[in-house]
N, C-alpha and C positions, 0 to 999 in steps of 0.2 A: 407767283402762286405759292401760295404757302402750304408743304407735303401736311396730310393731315390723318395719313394710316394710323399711325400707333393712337397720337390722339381721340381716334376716334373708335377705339376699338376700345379703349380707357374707358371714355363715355358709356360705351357698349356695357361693360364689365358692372361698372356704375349704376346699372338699370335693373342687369341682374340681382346685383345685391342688396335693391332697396327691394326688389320683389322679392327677394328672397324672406326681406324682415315684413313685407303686409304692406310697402308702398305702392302707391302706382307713380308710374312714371311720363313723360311725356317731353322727344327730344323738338325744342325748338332751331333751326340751325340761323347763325350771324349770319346777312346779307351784306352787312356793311363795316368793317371790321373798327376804321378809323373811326366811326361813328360811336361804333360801343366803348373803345377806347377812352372817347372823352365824355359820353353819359356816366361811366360808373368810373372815373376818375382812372384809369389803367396806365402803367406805363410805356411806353414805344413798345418795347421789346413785347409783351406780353398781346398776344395774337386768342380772344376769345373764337371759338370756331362752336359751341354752341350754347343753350341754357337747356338747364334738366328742369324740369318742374318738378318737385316730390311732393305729393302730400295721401293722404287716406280716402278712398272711395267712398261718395256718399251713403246712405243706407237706400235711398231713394234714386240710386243712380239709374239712367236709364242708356239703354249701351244705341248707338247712333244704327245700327243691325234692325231695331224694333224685333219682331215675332221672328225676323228673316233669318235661314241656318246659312252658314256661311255654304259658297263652290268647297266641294272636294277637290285637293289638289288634285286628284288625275281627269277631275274635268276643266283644268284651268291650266294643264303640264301636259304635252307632245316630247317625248324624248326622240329624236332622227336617229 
């Protein structure tokens, strides 16, 4: 199993920063690594763990929520 903390805290960082300039983002994660490897021509050593999608939000977006307001976290969070 391939460790994937830091990398994926990278990605993390990475989402922030396009949101930061007016992208939106969307993390897809590799199920099959060997697979991606030889789709997008990659070397052995090189271990994709996921793809970002970047790009600009419609004008006409319509958010998958429809009219609905999101649970408040304290009705969705029990601290013991």
């Amino acid at each position: 199993m391939i460790q994937m903390k830091e990398e994926t805290i990278v990605a993390t960082h990475m989402m922030l920063a396009a949101t930061d300039i007016g992208l939106d983002t969307c993390w897809a994660g590799v199920n099959d690594v060997e697979q991606t490897q030889k789709v997008f021509n990659l070397q052995e050593n090189i271990y994709p763990i996921c793809f970002l999608d970047l790009g600009y939000r419609s004008d006409d977006f319509k958010s998958l929520l429809g009219n609905k307001k999101r649970n408040s976290l304290d009705s969705m969070i029990n601290i013991l």
